[in-house]
C-alpha positions as CSV (number, residue, x, y, z in Angstrom):
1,X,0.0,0.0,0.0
2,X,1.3,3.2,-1.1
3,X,0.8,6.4,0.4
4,X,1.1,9.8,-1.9
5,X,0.5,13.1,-0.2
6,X,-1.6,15.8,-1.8
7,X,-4.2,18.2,-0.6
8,X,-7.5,19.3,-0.5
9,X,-8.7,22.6,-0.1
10,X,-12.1,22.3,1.7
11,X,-14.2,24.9,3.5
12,X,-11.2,27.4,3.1
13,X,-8.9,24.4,5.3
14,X,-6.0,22.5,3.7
15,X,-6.3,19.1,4.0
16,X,-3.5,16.1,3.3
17,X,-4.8,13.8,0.8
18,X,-3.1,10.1,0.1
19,X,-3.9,7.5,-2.3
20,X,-5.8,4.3,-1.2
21,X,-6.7,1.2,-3.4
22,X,-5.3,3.5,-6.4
23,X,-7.8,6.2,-5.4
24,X,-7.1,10.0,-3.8
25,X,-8.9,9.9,-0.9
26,X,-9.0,11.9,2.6
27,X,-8.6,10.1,5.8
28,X,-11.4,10.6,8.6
29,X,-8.3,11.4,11.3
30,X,-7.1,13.9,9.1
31,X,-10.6,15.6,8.7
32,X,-11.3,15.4,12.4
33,X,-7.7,17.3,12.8
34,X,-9.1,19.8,10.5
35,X,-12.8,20.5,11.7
36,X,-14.6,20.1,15.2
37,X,-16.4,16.9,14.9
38,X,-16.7,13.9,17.0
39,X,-16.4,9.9,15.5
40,X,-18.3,7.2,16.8
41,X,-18.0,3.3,15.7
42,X,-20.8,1.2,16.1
43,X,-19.0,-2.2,15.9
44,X,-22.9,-4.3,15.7
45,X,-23.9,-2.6,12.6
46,X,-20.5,-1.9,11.2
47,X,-20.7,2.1,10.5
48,X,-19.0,5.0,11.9
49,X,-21.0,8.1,12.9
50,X,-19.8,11.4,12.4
51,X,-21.1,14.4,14.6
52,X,-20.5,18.3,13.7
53,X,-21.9,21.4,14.3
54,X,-24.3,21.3,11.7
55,X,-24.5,17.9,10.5
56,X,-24.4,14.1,11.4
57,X,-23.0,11.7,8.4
58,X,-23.3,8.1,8.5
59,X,-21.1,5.9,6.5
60,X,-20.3,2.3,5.9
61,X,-17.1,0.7,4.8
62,X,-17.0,-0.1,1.2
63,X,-20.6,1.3,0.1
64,X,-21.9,4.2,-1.5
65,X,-24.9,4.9,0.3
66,X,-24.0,7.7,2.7
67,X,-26.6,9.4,5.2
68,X,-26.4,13.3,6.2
69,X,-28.5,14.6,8.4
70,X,-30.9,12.1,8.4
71,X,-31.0,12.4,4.5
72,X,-29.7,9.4,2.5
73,X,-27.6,10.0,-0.3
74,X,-25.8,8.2,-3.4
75,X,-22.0,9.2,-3.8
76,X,-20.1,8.0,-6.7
77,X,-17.7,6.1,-5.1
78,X,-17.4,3.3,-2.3
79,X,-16.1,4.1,1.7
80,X,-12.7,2.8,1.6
81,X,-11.5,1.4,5.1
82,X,-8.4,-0.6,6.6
83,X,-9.7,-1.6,9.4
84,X,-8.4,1.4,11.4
85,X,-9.2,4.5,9.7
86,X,-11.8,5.4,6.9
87,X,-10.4,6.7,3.7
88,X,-13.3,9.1,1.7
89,X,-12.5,9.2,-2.5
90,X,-12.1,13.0,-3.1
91,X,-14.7,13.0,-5.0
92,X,-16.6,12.1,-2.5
93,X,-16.0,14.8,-0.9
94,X,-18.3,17.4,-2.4
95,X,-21.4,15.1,-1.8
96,X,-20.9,15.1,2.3
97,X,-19.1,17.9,3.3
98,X,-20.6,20.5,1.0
99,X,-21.6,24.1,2.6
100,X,-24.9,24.1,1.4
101,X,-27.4,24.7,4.5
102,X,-30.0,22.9,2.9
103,X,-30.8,19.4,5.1
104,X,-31.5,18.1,1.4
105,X,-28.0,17.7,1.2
106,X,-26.4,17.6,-2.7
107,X,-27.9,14.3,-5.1
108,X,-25.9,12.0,-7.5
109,X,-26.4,13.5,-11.3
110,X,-27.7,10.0,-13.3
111,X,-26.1,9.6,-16.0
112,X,-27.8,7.2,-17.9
113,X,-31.3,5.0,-17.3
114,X,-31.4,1.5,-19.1
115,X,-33.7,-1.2,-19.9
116,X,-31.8,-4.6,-20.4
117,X,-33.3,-7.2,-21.5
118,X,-32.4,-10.9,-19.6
119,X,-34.4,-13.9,-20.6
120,X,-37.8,-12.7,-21.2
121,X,-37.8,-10.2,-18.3
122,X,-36.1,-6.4,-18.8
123,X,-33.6,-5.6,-16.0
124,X,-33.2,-1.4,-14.7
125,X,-29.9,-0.1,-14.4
126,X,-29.5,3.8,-13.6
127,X,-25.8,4.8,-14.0
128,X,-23.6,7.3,-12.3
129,X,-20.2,8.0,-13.4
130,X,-18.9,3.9,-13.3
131,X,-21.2,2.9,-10.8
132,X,-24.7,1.4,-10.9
133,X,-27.4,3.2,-8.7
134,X,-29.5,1.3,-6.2
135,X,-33.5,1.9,-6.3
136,X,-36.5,1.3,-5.0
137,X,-39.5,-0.5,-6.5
138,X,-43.1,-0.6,-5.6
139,X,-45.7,-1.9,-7.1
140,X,-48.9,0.1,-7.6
141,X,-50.7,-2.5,-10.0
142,X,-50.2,-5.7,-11.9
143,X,-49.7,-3.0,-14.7
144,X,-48.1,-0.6,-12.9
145,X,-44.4,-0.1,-11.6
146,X,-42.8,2.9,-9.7
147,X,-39.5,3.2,-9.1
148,X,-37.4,5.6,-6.8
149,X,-33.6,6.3,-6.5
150,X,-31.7,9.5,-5.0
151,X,-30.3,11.9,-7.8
152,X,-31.2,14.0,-10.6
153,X,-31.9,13.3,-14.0
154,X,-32.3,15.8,-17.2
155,X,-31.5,13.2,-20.1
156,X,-33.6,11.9,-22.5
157,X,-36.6,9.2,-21.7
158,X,-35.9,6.2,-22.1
159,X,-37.2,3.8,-25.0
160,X,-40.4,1.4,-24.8
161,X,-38.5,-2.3,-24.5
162,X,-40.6,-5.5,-25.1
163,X,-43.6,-4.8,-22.0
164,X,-42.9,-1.7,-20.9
165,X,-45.2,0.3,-23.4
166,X,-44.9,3.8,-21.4
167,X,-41.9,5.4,-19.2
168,X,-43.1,8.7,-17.3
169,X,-40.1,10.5,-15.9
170,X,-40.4,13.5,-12.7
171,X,-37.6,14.9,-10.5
172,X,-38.5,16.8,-7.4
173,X,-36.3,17.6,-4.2
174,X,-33.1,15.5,-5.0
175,X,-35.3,12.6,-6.4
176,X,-36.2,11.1,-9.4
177,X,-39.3,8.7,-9.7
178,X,-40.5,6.8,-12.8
179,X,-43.3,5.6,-13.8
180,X,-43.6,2.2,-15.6
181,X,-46.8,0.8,-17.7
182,X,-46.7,-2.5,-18.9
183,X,-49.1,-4.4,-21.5
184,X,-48.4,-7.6,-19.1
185,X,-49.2,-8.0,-15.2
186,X,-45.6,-8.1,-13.9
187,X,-43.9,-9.9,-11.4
188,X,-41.0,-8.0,-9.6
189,X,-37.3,-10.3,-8.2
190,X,-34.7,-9.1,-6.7
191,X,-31.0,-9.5,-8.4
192,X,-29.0,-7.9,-5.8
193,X,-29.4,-4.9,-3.3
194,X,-31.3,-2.3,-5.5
195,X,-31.3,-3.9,-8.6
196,X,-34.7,-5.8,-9.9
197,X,-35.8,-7.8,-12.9
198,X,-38.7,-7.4,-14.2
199,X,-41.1,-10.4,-15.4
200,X,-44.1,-11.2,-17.1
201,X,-46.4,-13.0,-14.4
202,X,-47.0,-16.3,-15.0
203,X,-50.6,-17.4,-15.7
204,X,-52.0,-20.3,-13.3
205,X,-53.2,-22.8,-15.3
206,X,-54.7,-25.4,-12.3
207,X,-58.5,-25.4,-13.4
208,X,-57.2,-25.9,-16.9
209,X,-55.6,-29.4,-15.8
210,X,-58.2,-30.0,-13.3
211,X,-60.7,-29.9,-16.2
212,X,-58.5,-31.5,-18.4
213,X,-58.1,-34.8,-16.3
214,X,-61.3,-35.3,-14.4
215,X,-63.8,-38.2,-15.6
216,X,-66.8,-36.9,-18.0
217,X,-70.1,-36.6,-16.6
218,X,-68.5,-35.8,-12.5
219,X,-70.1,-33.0,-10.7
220,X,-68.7,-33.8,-7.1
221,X,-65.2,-33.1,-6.0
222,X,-63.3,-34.1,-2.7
223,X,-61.3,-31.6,-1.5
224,X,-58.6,-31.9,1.6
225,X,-57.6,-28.5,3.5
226,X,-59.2,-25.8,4.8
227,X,-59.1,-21.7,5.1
228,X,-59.8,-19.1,2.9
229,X,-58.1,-20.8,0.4
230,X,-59.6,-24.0,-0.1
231,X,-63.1,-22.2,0.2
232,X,-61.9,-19.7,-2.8
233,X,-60.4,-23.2,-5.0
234,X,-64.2,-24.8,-4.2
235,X,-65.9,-21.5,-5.8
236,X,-63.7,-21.3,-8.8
237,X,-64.6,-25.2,-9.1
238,X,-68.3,-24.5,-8.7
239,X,-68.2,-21.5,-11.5
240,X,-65.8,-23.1,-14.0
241,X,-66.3,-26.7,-13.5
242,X,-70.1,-27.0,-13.1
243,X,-68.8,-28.8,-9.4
244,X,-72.2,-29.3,-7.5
């Protein structure tokens, strides 16, 4: 590990600067030395609080999501740590220590929003800089998809893919939400942390078969279970089937 001094000019204070895992980043002691804060590690969940006049930041070795003042943000590269000390990318830098008053703190600019197909589902990526942005997803209706991530977007909508007939795009407060409507009901799996494929749902075909292998003429049906369940299979029976 090699260390190369540099320095950083923040908030009018000159700070040393090193490189770590072939990045310029700031060390957390040599911040503290340079501003009134206090640092706290919370060994159980793994993050290290930081407490300042105007502001508390929470961060987490090797991850990008970063919380200031209560207000959880994307920055473009990871927490570096060696176990000892934590190491901030420069770049970093602007997106939690910036001198803006506003609790809303500064967002991620996204880059670029894209629909990937995989299989016969359609996979969401939302890039910044190298990185991939983690989201939210919530569905409103079989037909209906909204999706959530920190950061600001001005590009250009993105193109209709396979179901996803119409994109609606809205920024507000640091925030960009989409809007997704499909021309299938959709089922919704999780790849990784923030990341989600997308699927067509698959159709339930039980009746179909149930139809297909019972004896001609029957109009009675044993059934073993009970609940709501079995009472709702003994209706669709009774509808579909003709079941007495």
């Amino acid at each position: 590990m090699i260390y190369v001094l540099f320095a950083l000019i923040l908030n009018g204070k000159t700070i040393p600067e090193t490189t770590f895992n072939n990045m310029r980043v700031v060390s957390i002691k040599e911040l503290r030395k340079a501003f009134d804060f206090s640092t706290k590690w919370i060994d159980k969940k793994k993050k290290l609080v930081i407490k300042g006049k105007n502001r508390v930041i929470v961060i987490i070795p090797f991850n990008r999501n970063v919380v200031v003042n209560k207000q959880g943000i994307h920055v473009p590269y990871e927490i570096q740590w060696n176990g000892k000390d934590f190491f901030i990318p420069v770049k970093d830098i602007p997106y939690i220590f910036n001198n803006s008053k506003s609790k809303k703190g500064i967002d991620v600019r996204i880059e670029k929003i894209l629909f990937k197909k995989k299989g016969n589902g359609i996979v969401l990526s939302f890039i910044s800089g190298k990185k991939e942005l983690k989201y939210s997803v919530k569905k409103i209706s079989y037909t209906k998809i909204q999706i959530i991530l920190n950061g600001k977007y001005s590009g250009k909508k993105p193109e209709k893919i396979g179901f996803i007939k119409k994109v609606s795009i809205s920024s507000d407060k640091g925030h960009t939400k989409l809007i997704l409507i499909t021309s299938k009901k959709i089922d919704i799996t999780s790849l990784k942390d923030g990341v989600f494929l997308l699927t067509p749902k698959k159709s339930k075909k039980m009746i179909v078969v149930l139809d297909h292998q019972r004896p001609k003429g029957v109009t009675t049906m044993a059934m073993i279970g009970n609940g709501a369940q079995c009472e709702f299979q003994a209706l669709a029976f009774q509808k579909v089937l003709g079941i007495d």
